[in-house]
C-alpha positions as CSV (number, residue, x, y, z in Angstrom):
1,X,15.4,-13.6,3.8
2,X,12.5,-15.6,5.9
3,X,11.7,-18.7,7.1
4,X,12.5,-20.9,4.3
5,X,9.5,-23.6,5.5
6,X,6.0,-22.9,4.8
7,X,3.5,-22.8,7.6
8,X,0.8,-24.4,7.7
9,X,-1.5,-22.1,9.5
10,X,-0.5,-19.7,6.5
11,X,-2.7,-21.5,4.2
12,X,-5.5,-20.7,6.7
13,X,-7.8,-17.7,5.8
14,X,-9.2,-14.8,8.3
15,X,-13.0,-15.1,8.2
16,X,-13.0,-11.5,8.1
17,X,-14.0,-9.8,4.5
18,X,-14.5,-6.1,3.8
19,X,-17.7,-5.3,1.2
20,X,-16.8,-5.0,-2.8
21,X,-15.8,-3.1,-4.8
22,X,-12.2,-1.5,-3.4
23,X,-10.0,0.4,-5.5
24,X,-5.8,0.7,-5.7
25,X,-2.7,2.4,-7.0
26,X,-2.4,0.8,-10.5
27,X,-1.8,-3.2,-12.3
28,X,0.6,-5.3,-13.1
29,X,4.1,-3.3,-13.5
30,X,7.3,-3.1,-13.0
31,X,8.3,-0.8,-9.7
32,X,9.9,2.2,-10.5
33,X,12.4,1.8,-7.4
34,X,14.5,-0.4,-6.6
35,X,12.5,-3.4,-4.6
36,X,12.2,-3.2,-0.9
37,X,13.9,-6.0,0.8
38,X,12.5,-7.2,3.8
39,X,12.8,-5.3,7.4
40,X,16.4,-5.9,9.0
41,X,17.7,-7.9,6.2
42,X,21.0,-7.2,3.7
43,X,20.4,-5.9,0.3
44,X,19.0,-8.1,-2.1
45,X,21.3,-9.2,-5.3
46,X,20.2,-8.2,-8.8
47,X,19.0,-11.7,-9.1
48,X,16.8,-11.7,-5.7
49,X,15.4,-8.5,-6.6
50,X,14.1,-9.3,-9.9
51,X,12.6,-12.5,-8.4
52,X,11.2,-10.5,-5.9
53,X,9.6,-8.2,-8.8
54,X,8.1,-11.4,-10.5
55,X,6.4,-12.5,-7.4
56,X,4.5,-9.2,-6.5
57,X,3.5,-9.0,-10.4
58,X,1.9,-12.3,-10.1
59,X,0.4,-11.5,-6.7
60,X,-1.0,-8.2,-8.3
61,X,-2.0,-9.5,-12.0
62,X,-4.2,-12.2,-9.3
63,X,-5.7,-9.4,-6.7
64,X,-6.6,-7.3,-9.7
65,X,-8.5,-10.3,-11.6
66,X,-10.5,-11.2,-8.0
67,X,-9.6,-9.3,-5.4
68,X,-7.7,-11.3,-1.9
69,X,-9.5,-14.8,-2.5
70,X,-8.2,-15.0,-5.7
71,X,-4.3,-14.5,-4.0
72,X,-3.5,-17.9,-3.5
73,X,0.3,-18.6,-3.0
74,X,0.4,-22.1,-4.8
75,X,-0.8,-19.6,-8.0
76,X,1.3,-17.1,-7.0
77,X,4.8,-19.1,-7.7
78,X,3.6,-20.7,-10.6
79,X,2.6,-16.9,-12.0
80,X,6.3,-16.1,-10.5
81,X,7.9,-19.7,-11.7
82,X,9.4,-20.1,-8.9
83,X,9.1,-22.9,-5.9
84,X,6.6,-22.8,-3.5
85,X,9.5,-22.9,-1.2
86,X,11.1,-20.1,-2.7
87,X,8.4,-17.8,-2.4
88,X,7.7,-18.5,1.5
89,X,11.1,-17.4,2.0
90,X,10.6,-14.2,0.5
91,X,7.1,-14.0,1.6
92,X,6.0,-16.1,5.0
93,X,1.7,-15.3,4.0
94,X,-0.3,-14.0,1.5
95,X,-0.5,-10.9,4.4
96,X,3.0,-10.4,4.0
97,X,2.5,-10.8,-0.1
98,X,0.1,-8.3,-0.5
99,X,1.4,-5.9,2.1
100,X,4.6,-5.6,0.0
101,X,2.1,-5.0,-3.0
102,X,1.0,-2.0,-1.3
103,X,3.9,-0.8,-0.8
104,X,4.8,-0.9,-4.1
105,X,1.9,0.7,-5.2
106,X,3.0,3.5,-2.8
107,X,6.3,3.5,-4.2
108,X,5.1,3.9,-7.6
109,X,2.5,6.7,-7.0
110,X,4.8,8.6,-5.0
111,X,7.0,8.9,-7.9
112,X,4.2,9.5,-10.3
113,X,3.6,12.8,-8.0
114,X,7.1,13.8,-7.8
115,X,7.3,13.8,-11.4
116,X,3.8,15.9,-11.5
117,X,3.3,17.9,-8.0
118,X,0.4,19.3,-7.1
119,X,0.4,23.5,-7.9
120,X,-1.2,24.7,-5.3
121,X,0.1,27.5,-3.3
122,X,-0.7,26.6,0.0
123,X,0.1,23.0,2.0
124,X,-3.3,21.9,2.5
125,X,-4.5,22.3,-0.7
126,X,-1.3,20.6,-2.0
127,X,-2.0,17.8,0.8
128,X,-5.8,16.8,-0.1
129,X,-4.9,17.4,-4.3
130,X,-2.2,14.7,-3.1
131,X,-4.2,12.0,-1.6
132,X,-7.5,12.7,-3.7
133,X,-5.3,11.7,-6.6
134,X,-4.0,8.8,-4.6
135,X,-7.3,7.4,-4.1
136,X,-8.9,8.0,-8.0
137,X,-5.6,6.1,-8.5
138,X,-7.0,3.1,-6.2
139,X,-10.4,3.6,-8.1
140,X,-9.1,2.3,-11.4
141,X,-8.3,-1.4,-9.9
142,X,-11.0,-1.8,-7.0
143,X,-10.2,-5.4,-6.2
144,X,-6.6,-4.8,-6.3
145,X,-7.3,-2.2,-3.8
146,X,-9.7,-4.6,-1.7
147,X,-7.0,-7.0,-1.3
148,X,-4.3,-4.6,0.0
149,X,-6.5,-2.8,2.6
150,X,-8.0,-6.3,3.6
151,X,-4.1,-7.4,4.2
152,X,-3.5,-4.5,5.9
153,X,-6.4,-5.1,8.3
154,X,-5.4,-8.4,8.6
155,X,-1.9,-7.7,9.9
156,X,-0.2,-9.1,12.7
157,X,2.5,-8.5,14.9
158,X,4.8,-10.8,12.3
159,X,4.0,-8.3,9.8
160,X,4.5,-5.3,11.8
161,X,8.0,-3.9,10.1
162,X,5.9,-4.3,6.6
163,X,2.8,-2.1,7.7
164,X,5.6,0.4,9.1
165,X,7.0,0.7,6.3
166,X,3.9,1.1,4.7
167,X,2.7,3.8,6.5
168,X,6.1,5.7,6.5
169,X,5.5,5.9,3.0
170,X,2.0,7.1,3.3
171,X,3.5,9.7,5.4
172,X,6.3,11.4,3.4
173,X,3.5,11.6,0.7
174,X,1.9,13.8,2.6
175,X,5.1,15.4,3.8
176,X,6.4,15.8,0.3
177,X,2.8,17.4,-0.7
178,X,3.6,19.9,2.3
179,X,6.5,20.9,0.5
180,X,8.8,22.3,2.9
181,X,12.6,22.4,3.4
182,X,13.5,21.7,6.4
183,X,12.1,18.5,8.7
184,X,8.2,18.7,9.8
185,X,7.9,20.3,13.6
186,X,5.6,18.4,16.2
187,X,2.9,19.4,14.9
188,X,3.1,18.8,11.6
189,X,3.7,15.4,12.5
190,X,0.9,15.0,14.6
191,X,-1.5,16.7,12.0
192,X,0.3,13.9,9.5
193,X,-0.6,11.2,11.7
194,X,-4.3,12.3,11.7
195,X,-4.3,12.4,7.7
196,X,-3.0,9.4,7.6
197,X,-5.4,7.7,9.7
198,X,-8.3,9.6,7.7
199,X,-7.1,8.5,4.3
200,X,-7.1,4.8,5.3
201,X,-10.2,5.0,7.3
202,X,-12.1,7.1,4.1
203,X,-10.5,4.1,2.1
204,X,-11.8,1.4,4.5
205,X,-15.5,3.1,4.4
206,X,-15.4,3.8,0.6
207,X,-14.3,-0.4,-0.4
208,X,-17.4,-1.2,1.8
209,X,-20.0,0.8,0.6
210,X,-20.2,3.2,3.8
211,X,-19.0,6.2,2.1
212,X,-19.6,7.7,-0.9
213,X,-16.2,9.2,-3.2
214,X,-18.1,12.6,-3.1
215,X,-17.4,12.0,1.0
216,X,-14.3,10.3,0.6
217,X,-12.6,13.7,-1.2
218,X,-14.3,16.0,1.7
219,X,-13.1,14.0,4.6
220,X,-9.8,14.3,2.9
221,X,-10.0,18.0,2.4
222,X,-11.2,18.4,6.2
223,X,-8.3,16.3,7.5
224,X,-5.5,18.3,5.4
225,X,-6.7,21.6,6.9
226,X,-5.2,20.4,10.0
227,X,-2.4,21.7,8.8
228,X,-3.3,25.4,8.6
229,X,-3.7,25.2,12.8
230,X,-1.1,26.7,14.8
């Protein structure tokens, strides 16, 4: 599963901060689907899994009380009960922690929306109803939201499987909002890209202050008419 020794430099913390408040998916709860395991590696067994579930509630219940300072790993297995040790393997930083929270939260608001799709009757409309409600979602824990996006800004090389996967599932949100049969052409895919990018960047501007949520739902709106272009 991943290096089973804890590195020291992991216990160091970027000096970078984005500004208060920040907003995510939703607290403390058990994923929906069936845990994630990490990038190239074998299933986990029933026993890994729910182990793995323990240690992103504990990572969450923390990011949602104070936001990424509050994420410490030491708290984190004793939240999990489980070792130290034991939690580096699944989990080499509090990066790689609270990248995998996000993509739970993903996970879980993606189903959310497959079990109540947006009615419009065009793709765009569908597209920005999509990611609005997304980002209300984020509203309702700002911290716990503060901490993903600073993790995802704070990402590596190491971690770059996790944010991948993250932002595949960022994608077939959108491409589920589009609604269509068969696979996306080129352009679609492009225009996806470009959503994608504005969502995270409206996010980004929104947790520090630069944007307003009255901005944040017409940048969204904008992005998603990309799709209407030929």
């Amino acid at each position: 599963m991943i290096p089973a020794t804890p590195n020291p430099a992991d216990h160091v913390e970027h000096a970078a901060t984005l500004a208060r408040p920040g907003a995510p998916l939703s607290p403390p709860s058990p994923s929906p689907l069936p845990p994630v395991p990490p990038p190239g590696e074998p299933p986990l067994t029933a026993r890994q899994a729910e182990r793995r579930r323990r240690i992103l509630r504990a990572a969450t219940a923390l990011a949602v009380r104070g936001g990424y300072e509050a994420v410490q790993m030491r708290e984190v297995a004793e939240g999990a009960q489980v070792a130290l040790g034991t939690l580096y393997r699944y989990f080499p930083s509090k990066v790689h922690l609270l990248v995998a929270v996000m993509l739970e939260q993903l996970q879980g608001l993606h189903e959310h929306i497959r079990r109540h799709p947006p009615t419009d009757a065009e793709p765009a409309p569908r597209v920005a109803d999509t990611l609005t409600r997304a980002f209300h979602a984020l509203q309702r824990e700002p911290l716990l939201a503060e901490a993903m996006v600073r993790a995802l800004s704070f990402a590596d090389r190491s971690v770059g499987a996790e944010v991948d996967q993250v932002s595949a599932a960022t994608g077939q949100l959108i491409l589920d909002a589009i609604g269509q049969s068969g696979p996306p052409t080129e352009s679609q895919r492009a225009a996806v890209r470009v959503i994608e990018h504005t969502w995270h960047s409206a996010l980004v501007a929104w947790l520090s202050g630069r944007a307003s949520i009255a901005e944040v739902r017409a940048d969204l709106h904008t992005a998603a008419r990309l799709l209407t272009l030929p």
